[in-house]
DOTI-657414 format. One line per 2 residues: number of its first residue (from 1); their letters; for each residue x, y, z of C-alpha. Coordinates in Angstrom, 1 decimal, decimal comma, m for minus. Layout:
NUM = A = X Y Z  ...
This chain:
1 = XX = m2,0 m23,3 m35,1  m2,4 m22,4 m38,9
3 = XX = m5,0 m20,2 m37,7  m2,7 m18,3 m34,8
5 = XX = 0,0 m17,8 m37,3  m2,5 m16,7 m40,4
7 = XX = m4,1 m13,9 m37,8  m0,5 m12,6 m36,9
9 = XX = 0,1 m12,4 m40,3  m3,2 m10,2 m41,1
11 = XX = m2,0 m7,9 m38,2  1,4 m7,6 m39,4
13 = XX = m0,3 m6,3 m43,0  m2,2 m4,4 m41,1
15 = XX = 0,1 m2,2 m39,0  2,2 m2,2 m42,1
17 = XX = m0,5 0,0 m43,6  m0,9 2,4 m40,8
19 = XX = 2,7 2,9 m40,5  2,8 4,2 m44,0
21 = XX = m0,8 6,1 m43,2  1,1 7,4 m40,8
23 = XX = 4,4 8,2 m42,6  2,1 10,1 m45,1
25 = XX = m0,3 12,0 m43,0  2,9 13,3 m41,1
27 = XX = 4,3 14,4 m44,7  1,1 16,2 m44,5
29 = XX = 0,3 18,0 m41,5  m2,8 15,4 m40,6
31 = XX = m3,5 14,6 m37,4  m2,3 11,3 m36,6
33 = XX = m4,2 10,2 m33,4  m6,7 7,7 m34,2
35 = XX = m4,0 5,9 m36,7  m1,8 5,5 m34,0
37 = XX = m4,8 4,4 m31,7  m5,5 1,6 m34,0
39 = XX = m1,8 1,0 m34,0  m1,5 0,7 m30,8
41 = XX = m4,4 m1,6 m30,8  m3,1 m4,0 m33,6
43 = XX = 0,1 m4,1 m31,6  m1,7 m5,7 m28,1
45 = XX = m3,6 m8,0 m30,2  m0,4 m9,2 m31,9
47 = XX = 1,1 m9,4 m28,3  m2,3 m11,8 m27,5
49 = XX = m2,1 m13,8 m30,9  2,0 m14,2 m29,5
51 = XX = 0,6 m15,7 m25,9  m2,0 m17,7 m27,5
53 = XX = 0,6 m19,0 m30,3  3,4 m19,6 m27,3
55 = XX = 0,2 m21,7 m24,9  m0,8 m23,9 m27,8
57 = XX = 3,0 m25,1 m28,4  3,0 m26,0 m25,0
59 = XX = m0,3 m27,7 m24,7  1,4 m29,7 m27,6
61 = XX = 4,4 m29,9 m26,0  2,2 m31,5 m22,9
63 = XX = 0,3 m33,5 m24,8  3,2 m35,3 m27,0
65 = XX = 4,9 m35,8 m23,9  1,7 m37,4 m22,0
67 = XX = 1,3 m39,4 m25,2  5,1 m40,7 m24,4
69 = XX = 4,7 m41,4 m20,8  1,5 m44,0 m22,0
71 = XX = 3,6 m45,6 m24,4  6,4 m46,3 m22,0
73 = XX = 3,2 m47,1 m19,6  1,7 m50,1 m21,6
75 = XX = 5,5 m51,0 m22,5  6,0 m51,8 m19,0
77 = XX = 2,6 m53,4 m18,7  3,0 m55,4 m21,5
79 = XX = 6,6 m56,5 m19,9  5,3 m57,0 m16,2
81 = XX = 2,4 m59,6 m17,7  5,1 m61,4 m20,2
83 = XX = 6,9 m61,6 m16,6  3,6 m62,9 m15,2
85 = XX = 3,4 m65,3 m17,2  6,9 m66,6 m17,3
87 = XX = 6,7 m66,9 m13,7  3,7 m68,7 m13,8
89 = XX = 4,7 m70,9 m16,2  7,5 m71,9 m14,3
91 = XX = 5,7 m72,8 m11,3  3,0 m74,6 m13,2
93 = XX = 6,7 m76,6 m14,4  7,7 m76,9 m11,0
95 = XX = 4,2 m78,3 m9,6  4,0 m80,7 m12,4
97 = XX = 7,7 m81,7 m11,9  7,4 m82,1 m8,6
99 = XX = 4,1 m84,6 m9,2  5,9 m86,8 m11,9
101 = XX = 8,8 m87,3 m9,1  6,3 m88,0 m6,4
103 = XX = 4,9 m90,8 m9,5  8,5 m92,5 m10,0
């Protein structure tokens, strides 16, 4: 993520240049094609860096919200076997009951 948002950063610095490259050479009469080629190109691969930065919050997103459903998983789990037990205990209580009344 630090990496994504480090890269975008270079390429911001980057077209930053250019433009002024740009600015100047026009000042100048330069030709300005292959600056605004490597413009151009700086610009898809901040467009890329944006998709790849926009996928990893979602696989995040994905992943905290898997982590979540588990949680509320083994919650229940750990509830349904507490139930278990409770209802085992009470028929262990009942079959015991009902042999101490069978003994009086």
């Amino acid at each position: 993520m630090q990496e994504l948002k480090e890269s975008k950063q270079k390429i911001n610095n980057q077209l930053c240049l250019l433009r002024q490259k740009l600015k100047y050479n026009s000042r100048v009469n330069k030709s300005n094609d292959l600056i605004q080629q490597q413009i151009d190109q700086l610009i898809q691969s901040r467009k890329q860096l944006q998709i790849d930065y926009d996928h990893t919050n979602l696989n995040e997103a994905q992943l905290a919200h898997k982590e979540m459903l588990h949680k509320k998983y083994l919650n229940y789990k750990q509830q349904a076997q507490l139930e278990g037990r409770r209802y085992y205990q009470l028929e262990q209580y009942y079959k015991n009951k009902d042999k101490t009344s069978i003994i009086e």
